[in-house]
N, C-alpha and C positions, 0 to 999 in steps of 0.2 A: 504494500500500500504506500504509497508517494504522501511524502509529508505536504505538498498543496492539497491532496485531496482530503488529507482529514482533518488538515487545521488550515483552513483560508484566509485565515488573518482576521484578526476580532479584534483587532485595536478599537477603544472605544472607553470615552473618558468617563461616563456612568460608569464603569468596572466598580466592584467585582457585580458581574449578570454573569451569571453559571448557564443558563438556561441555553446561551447561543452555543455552547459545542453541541447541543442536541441537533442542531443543524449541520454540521457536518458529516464530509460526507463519508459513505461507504463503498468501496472498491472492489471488496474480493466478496466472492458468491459459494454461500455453506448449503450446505446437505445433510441433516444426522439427526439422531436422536438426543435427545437433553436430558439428562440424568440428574442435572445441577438446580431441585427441588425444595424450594420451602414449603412446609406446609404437602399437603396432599392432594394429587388432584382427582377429582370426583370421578368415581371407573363411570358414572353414568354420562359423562359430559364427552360426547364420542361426537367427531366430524373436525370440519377445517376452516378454520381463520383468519382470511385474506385480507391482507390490507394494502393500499397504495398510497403512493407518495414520492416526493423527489429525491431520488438517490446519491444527486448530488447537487451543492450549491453552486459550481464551479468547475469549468473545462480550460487548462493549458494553464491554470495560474492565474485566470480571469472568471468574473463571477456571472453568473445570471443575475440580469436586471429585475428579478421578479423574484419571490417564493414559488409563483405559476411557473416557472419555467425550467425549473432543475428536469433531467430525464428520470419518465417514472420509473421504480423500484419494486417488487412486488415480493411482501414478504407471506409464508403461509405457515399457519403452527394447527398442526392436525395432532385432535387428542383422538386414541382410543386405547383403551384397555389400562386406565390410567397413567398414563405414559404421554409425552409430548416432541414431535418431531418438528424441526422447524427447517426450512430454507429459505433462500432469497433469488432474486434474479431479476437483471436488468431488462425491462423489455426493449427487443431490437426493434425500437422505431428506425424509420430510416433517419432522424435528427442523432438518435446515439449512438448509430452504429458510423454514420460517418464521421461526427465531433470524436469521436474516441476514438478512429483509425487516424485522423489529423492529428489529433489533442490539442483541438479548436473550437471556439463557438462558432458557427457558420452556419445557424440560422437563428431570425429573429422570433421574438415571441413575446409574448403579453408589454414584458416591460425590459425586455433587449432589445437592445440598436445594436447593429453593425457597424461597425467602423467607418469610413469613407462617406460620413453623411448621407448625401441624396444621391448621390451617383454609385454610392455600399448598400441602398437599402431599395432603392425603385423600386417597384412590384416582384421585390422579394418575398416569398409566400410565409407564410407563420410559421412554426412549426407545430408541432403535433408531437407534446412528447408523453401523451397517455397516462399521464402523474396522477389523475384525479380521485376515482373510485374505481370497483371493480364488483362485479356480481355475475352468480350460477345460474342460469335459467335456458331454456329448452337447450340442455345439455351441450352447452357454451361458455367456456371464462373467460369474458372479454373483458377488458380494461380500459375506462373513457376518461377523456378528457373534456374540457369545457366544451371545444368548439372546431370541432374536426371527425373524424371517424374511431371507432373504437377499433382495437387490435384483438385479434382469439388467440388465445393461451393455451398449449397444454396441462390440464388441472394437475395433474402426476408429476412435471416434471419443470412447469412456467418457464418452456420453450416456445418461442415465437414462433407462432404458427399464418402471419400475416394480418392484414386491415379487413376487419367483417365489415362489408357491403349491403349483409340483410338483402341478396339477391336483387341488389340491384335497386335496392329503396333509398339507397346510398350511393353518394358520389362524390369524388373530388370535391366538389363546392358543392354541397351538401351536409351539414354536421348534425349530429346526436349529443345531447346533452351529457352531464356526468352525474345527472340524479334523475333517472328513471325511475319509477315506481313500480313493484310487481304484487299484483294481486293475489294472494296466495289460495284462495278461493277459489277462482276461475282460472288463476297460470298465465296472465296477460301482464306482458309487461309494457307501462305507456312511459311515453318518454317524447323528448321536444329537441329542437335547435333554431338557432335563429339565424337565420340565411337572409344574402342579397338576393331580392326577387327578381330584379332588372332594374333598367333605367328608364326615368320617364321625363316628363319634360321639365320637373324642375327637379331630377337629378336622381340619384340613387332609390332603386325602392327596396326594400325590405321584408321578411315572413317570418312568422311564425309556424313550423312544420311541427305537427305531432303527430306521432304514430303509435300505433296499438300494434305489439307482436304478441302471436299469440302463443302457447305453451310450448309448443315445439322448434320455436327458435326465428319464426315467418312473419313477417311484417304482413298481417288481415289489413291495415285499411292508416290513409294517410290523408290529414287535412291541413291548407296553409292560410293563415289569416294574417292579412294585409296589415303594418305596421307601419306608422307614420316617418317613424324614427328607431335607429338602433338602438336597443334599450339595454339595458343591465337587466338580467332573469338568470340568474346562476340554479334558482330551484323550484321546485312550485308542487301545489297540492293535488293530493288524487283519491277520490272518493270512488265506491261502488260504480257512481255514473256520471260522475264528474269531474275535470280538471280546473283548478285554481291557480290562474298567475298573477303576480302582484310584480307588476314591472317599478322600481325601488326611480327613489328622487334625484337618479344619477345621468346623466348627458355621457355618453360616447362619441367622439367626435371619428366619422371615417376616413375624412380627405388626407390628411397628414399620414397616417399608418399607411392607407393605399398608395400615396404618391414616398413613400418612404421619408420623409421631413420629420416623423415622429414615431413613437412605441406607442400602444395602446392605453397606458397607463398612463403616457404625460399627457393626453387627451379625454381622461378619466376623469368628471369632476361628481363632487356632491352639490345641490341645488338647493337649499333650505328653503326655496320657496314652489318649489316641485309637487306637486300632488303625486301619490301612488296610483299608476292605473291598473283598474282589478280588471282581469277578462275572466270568463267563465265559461269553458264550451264542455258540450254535453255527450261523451265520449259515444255515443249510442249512434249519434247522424256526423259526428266531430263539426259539429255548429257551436259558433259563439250564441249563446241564450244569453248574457246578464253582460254589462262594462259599468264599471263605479268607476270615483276614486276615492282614496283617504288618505288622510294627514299624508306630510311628508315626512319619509323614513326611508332606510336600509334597511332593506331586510337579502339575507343571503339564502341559509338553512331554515328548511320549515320540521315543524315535526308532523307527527301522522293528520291526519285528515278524513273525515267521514260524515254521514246525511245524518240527521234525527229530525223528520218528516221531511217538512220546505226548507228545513235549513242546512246549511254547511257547516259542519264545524273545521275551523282547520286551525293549528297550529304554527308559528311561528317562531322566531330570533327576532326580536325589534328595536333599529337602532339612529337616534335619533343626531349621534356622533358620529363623524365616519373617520375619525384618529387611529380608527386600527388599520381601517381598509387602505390605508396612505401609510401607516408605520411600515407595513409586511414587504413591504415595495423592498425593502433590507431588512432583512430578518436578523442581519448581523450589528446595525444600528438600536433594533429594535428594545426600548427597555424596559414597557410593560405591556402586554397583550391582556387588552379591556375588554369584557363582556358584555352584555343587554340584555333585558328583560325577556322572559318570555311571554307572548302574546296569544290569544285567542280572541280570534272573531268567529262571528255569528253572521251566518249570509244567507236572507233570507230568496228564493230565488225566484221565487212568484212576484215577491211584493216590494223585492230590494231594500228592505230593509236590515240595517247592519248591526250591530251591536257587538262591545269587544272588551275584556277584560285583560290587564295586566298585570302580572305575578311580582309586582315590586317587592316585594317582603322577600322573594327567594335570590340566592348571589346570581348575579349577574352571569353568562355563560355563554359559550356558543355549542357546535356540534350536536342537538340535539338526536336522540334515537329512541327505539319504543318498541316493544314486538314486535317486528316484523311480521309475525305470523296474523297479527291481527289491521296490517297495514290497508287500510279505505275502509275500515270497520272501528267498530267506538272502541278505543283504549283507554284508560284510565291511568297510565303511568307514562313520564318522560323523561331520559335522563339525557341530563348534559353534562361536560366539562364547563370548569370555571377556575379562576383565578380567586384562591381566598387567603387571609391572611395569616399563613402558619408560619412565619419568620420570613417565605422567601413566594412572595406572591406574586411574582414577574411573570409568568405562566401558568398555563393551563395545571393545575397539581391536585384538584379533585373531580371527584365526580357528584353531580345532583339529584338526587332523587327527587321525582316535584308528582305528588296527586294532587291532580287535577279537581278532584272530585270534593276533598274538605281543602284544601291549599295547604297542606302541611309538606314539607322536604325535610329528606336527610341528606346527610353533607360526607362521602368517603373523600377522609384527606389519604391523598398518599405520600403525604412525609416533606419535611422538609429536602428541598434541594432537589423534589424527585418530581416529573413532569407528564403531562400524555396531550395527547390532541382527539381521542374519540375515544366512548367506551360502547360496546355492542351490548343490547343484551341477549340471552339465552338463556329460553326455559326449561327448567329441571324434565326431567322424565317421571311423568306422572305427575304434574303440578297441579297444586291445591288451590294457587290463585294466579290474578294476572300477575302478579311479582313473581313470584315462586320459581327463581333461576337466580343466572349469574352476570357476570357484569365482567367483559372482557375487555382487556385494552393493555396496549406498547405501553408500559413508564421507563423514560430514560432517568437515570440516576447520574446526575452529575459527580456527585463525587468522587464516582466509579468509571464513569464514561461507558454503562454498561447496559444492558434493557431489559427490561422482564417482562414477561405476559402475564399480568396479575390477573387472578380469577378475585373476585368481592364478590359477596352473598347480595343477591340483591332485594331481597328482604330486608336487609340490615346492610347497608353496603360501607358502614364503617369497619365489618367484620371481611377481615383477608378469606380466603380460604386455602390459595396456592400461589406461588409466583414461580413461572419457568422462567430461570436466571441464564440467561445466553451469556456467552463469552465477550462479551463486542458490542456497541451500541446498534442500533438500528434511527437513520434520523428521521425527523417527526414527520410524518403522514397526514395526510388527508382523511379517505373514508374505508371502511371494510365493509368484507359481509361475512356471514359465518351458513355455510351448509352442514345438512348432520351424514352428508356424504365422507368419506374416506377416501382421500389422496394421497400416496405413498410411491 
């Protein structure tokens, strides 16, 4: 491993922030079983969990202009027979396999410029480095990014197996989101991207595409709805019969990124006097039925989402500050990553009327998650990461427990000096309620420079149960997902 890859340089006059070696990067690619166990892990917690994220902050000694833009990494820790196997592996986008046969950046992306200005960067195309999430469904591991195509993985072995297409529903300029929803119910997974529609006469036009695949891995049916302007939609809601978007009170500017004069991010603003526009279309005909708007805000991650008659309930992160979304730009500057409320509205969709409650009382957080198994159907638990004050509250270092239902939370710290960025949950075998599981997630430990996949009860998620202790850090990630398949 090259000493630029693991330590990038973190000069930075706030020191001592532990939190930034979590960001560096990782180089060599493991395979094995892990023996090196605290605590026990539950013989009944059998299957694997995937997580993505960028592998590294940094190609040739020069950084990514973004946290969006390191090449994704895909780590997987498959439990069964209480035992815990973990590997990693870079996916071979073509952006990583060329910068690493250079040991150059040589393409641009979110918030990288190239070099040579407007004559280095003209209709230089983005890259695509698949960093963002990842999920199993009609027996496909693909791994998405914001705003591009997903790549299919081998589950066994997270060898590149090339760009899924989805037969052709997909194209070069045509993108898929990196927060699809999958209905576990019906085995449909919907999901969106926001594409140039064409040009018209006063200039660029723009879509929104969403599409419904269905259990076997087939894109059933696709619809585009005409957008005025390129919007910020990193995530959005999904019910039984409905889709929720809440395009956030942020402006994208295109000309500059297209004519190469700028990166996406220095044409990135927040709008404080921006209303949120809510679309609504109704997965059944994929028609817009309902458009609001409300206050202005940022919102990125939603949590689950579902009907109780006319209404909608859906979940959210809601943030009326955008000092994070501008800090992450250097993760290596960065030197407190801040949280936001979580929110709930009510969308009535007959009579459009809205109504919306705010969890102020609970810490502030981001990453929200929630059974999955019960995802477009009513949930009663959400948990997220946040930042709380146990000596070193620079990062993400707990997890929240939030019911819904009376507003009470509990609070798993994981320790001073000790960090994570998403925690999954997973229901017990044989579970007595909707809590009734575990609480999975990467904590990097500074002190150690090391990572552990701690299991929390999540009933009591102050309570450990296991932490598989890896040799190595693993740097901080985006999103996972956990199947109760077995990948070895």
């Amino acid at each position: 491993m090259s000493v630029a890859a693991e330590n990038p340089g973190t000069e930075n006059p706030a020191q001592p922030i532990d939190f930034h070696s979590g960001f560096y990067g990782l180089d060599q690619e493991y395979s094995g079983w892990v023996d090196d166990v605290r605590g026990r892990i539950p013989p009944g917690l059998t299957g694997t969990f995937f997580r993505n994220g960028p592998g590294t902050m940094e190609m040739g000694g020069r950084r990514y202009g973004h946290w969006f833009d390191g090449p994704g990494m895909i780590s997987a820790v498959t439990f069964t027979g209480g035992r815990a196997h973990f590997k990693n592996r870079y996916i071979r986008t073509t952006k990583y396999v060329e910068e690493k046969k250079s040991n150059k950046i040589l393409f641009r992306g979110f918030g990288t410029h190239l070099d040579g200005g407007f004559r280095g960067n003209f209709l230089r195309p983005l890259s695509n480095p698949a960093n963002t999430s990842i999920n199993w469904h009609g027996d496909k591991l693909c791994a998405f990014y914001e705003a591009s195509q997903p790549y299919l993985l081998d589950p066994a072995t997270l060898e590149t197996r090339g760009v899924e297409f989805y037969d052709g529903a997909l194209n070069t300029m045509k993108n898929m989101s990196a927060h699809g929803k999958i209905n576990y119910r019906t085995g449909h997974h919907i999901n969106f991207g926001v594409n140039v529609a064409g040009l018209g006469i006063t200039g660029l036009k723009f879509g929104l595409d969403l599409y419904d695949i269905d259990p076997q891995g087939r894109v059933a049916s696709t619809s585009r709805i005409p957008l005025k302007s390129f919007p910020f939609v990193h995530d959005f809601g999904v019910t039984e019969n409905y889709a929720v978007f809440l395009l956030s009170s942020i402006t994208m500017g295109v000309t500059g990124p297209i004519l190469g004069t700028a990166a996406i991010s220095d044409v990135t603003e927040y709008r404080m006097n921006k209303p949120v526009t809510g679309i609504i279309v109704d997965l059944r005909d994929m028609k817009v039925v309902r458009t609001f708007e409300l206050p202005p805000a940022l919102i990125v991650h939603f949590g689950n989402s579902y009907e109780q008659g006319d209404e909608i309930v859906t979940d959210f992160i809601r943030s009326t500050d955008p000092g994070n979304f501008a800090a992450i730009k250097d993760v290596f500057t960065l030197e407190r990553m801040l949280g936001a409320p979580l929110c709930r509205y009510r969308i009535n969709v007959k009579t459009g009327e809205i109504t919306h409650e705010e969890y102020f009382h609970a810490p502030p957080g981001e990453f929200p998650s929630w059974d999955m198994q019960k995802t477009c159907y009513p949930s009663r638990y959400t948990y997220y990461v946040a930042p709380v004050d146990n000596g070193t509250p620079y990062f993400y270092n707990s997890v929240v427990k939030l019911d819904a239902e009376t507003g009470d939370f509990k609070v798993g710290d994981y320790g001073q000096h000790r960090y994570t960025s998403e925690a999954l949950f997973v229901p017990r075998d044989g579970a007595k309620s909707e809590d009734d599981g575990y609480l999975l997630s990467f904590v990097y430990d500074a002190t150690s420079h090391r990572t552990e996949i701690v299991i929390l009860d999540a009933l009591e998620p102050e309570t450990e149960i296991a932490a598989v202790k890896l040799s190595h850090h693993v740097p901080f990630g985006f999103h996972g997902h956990f199947t109760d398949r077995v990948f070895i």
